[in-house]
BAKEDREN-335709 format. One record per residue (C-alpha): x, y, z. Coordinates in steps of 0.05 Angstrom, whole numbers, padded with zeros to 5 digits, always signed. Example, Ala and Ser with C-alpha at 12.3 -4.5 7.8 and 13.67 -1.06 7.14 Angstrom:
2
+00246-00090+00156/+00273-00021+00143/
//
This chain:
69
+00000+00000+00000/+00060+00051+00016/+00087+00031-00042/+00026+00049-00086/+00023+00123-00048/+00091+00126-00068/+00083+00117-00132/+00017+00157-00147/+00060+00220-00112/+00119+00216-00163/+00066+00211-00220/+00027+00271-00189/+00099+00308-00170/+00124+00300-00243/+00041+00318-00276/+00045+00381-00232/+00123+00404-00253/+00103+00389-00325/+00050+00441-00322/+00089+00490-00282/+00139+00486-00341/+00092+00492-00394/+00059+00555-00359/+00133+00585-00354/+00152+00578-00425/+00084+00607-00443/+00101+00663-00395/+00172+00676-00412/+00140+00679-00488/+00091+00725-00476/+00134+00771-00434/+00195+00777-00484/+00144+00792-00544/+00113+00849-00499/+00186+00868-00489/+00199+00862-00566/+00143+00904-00586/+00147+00956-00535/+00220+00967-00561/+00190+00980-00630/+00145+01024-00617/+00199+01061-00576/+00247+01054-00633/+00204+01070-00692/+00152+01122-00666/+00180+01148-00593/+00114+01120-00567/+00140+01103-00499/+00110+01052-00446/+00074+01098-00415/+00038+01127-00472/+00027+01067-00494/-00006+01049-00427/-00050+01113-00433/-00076+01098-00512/-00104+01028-00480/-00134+01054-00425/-00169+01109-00454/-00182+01046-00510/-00218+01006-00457/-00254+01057-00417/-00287+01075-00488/-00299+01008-00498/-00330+00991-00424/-00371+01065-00444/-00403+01031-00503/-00420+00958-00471/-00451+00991-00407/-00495+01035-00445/
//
């Protein structure tokens, strides 16, 4: 029976890593193509992250405007 436990935790220990390392890659993906494009915009229009952050904002506050109409 301890044996059984034992093995049902390493096959639940290694499930739960593999996810965990799956949702890091996907994170560590999306973060550097944030990165990438905010240094695009930066480089090719002087739109800086801040700016940026402002444009969407104002973006989704018109958008939440319209839906709760």
């Amino acid at each position: 029976m301890e044996l059984l436990i034992l093995i049902a935790a390493i096959v639940i220990t290694i499930a739960v890593f593999t996810v965990l390392v799956r949702v890091m890659r996907v994170t560590v993906r999306a973060a550097l193509a944030i990165a990438i494009l905010l240094l695009l915009f930066q480089l090719a229009f002087g739109i800086g992250p801040g700016e940026l952050w402002s444009y969407l904002s104002r973006f989704w506050n018109y958008l939440w405007g319209l839906l709760t109409r």
